[in-house]
N, C-alpha and C positions, 0 to 999 in steps of 0.2 A: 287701610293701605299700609300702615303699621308692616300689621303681620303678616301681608304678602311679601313688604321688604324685607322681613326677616326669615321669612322664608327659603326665598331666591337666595340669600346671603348663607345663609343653612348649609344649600348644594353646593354654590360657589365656595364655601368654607373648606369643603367634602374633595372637591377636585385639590383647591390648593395647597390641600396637606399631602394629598398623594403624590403630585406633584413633585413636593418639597423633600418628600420621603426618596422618590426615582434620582432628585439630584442629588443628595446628601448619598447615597448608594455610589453612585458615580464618583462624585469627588474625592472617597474615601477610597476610589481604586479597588471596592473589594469584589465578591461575586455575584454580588445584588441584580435580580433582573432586573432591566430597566420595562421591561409590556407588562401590561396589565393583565394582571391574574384573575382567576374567575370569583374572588372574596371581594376585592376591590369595583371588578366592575358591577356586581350583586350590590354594593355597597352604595355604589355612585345612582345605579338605574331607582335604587327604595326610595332614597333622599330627595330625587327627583319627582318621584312621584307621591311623595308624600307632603314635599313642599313647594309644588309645581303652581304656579298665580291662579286663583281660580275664575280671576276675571279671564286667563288665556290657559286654558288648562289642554295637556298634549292631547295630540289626536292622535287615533288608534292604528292608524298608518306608521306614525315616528314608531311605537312603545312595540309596535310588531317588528321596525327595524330591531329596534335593539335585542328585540329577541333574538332573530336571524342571527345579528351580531354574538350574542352569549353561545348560542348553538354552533356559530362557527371555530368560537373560542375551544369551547369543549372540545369539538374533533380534532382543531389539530392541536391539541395537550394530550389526544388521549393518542393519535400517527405518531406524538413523538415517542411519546413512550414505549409504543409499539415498536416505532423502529429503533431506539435505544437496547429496546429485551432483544431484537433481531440480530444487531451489531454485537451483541454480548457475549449470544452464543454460538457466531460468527465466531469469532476471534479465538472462544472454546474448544470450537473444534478443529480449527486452522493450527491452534496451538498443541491440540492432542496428536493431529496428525503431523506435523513435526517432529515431535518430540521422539517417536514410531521411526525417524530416520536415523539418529541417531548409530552410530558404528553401519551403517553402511556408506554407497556409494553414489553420489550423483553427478550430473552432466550439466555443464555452464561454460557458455562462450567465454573464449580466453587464449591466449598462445604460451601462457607461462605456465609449464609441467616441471611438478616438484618431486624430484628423483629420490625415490626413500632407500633404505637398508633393504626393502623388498625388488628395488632395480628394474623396475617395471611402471610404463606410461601406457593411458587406455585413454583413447577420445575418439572423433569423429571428424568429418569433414562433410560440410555442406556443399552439395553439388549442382549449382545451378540447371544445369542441362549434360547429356552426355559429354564426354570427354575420350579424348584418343588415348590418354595417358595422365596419370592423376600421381603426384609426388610426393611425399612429405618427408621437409628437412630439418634437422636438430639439431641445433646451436648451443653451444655450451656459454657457460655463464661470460666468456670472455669475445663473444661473438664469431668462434670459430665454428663449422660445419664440421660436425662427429656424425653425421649418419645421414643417408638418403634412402630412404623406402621408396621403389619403385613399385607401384599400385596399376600397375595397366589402363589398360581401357575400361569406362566406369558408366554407369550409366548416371538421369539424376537423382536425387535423393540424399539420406546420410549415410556413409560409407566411414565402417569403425576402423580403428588401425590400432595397432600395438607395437611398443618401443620396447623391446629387451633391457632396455637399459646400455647395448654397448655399441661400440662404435665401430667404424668401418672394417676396422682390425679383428674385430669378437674382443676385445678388452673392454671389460666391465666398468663404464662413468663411474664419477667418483658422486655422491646423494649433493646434490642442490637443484638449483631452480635452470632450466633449460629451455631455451624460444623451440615452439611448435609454429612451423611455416608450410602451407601447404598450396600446391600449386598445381596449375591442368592447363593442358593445352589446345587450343581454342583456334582453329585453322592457320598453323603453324605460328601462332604469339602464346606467349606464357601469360597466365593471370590468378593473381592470389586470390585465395578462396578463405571463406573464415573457419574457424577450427573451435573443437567442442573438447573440452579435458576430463575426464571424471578426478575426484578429490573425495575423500573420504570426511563423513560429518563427525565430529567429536562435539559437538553440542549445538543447543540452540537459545537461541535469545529472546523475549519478549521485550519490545520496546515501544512504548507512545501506540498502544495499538496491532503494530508489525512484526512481524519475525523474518528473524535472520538467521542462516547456518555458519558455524564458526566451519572452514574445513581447512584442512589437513593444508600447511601449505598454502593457502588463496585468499583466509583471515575471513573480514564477516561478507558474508553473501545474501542480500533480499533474496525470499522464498522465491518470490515471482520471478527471479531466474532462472529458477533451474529448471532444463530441457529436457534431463530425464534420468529417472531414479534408478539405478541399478539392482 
């Protein structure tokens, strides 16, 4: 009875070091898995069965569990990986094609157009449903109205528009940042409509995963905004 106790005490030995190994990982704060790896559980299933009572020795139901168990280990070590190599070159090609936009032009909801040396604004306007008449007005950085583009009757959809750059007069804005305000009218009430700016990319960012475009005037913008590439 000895060496059955010594036995038992074998396996029992065998967990409570692995155990003591997943807390000391932990308490050290570092990147330690805490699950059981497939060395570990090879390790645990031998010792069990090599020093398992042989007055009560496993039956072939448990030893087939624990296979199941290893078998399930394996697949999803081997999903993760897979989706890891997946995510990798994800991110590869998200970032090549980024990178592809660079010195062009793209389109992101927003109202604030930033008036360059080239004196020219390009966006769009989301149109719910038809409209009798569809506006858009530009505010100068002091909140005064320098221009009103009357757009007629629109149907729905995105409807582009362009800013000259000047103001009611035909005198040419002076370059800064200008509100984009657009509006339609809806049996005879006025209703703001949101509005789309194009901004040109001068670079891009990889960050935690994500990309961002630095643009001209609007600073960092997630990829997943922009509505459409010029």
């Amino acid at each position: 009875m000895d060496g059955v106790n010594s036995s038992t005490n074998s396996a029992s030995d065998i967990l409570k070091e692995y155990r003591n190994q997943n807390q000391g990982g932990k308490s050290e704060g570092g990147n330690k898995a805490s699950d059981m790896g497939r060395n570990e559980f090879m390790d645990l299933m031998m010792a069990q069965m090599q020093n398992q009572n042989p007055l009560d020795p496993q039956k072939n139901e448990d030893f087939v569990a624990q296979l199941a168990q290893f078998s399930s280990l394996e697949e999803m070590q081997s999903l993760n990986t897979s989706v890891e190599d997946a995510m990798g070159q994800f991110r590869s090609t998200q970032a090549l094609q980024a990178s592809a936009m660079v010195g062009q032009q793209v389109q992101v909801e927003g109202n604030i157009a930033n008036l360059g040396p080239e004196g020219e604004v390009k966006g769009a306007v989301e149109v719910p449903s038809a409209t009798s008449n569809l506006r858009v007005n530009v505010y100068n950085p002091s909140g005064e109205l320098v221009r009103q583009m009357d757009m007629g009757q629109q149907g729905s959809g995105t409807v582009d528009f362009s800013w000259d750059g000047e103001n009611g007069d035909g005198d040419l804005m002076e370059p800064g940042d200008y509100r984009v305000q657009a509006e339609a009218q809806y049996d005879g009430e006025t209703q703001e409509l949101a509005t789309r700016l194009n901004a040109n990319v001068d670079s891009v960012n990889l960050e935690n995963g994500g990309v961002t475009l630095n643009l001209a005037g609007r600073g960092s913008v997630p990829l997943d905004q922009v509505k459409q590439i010029n």
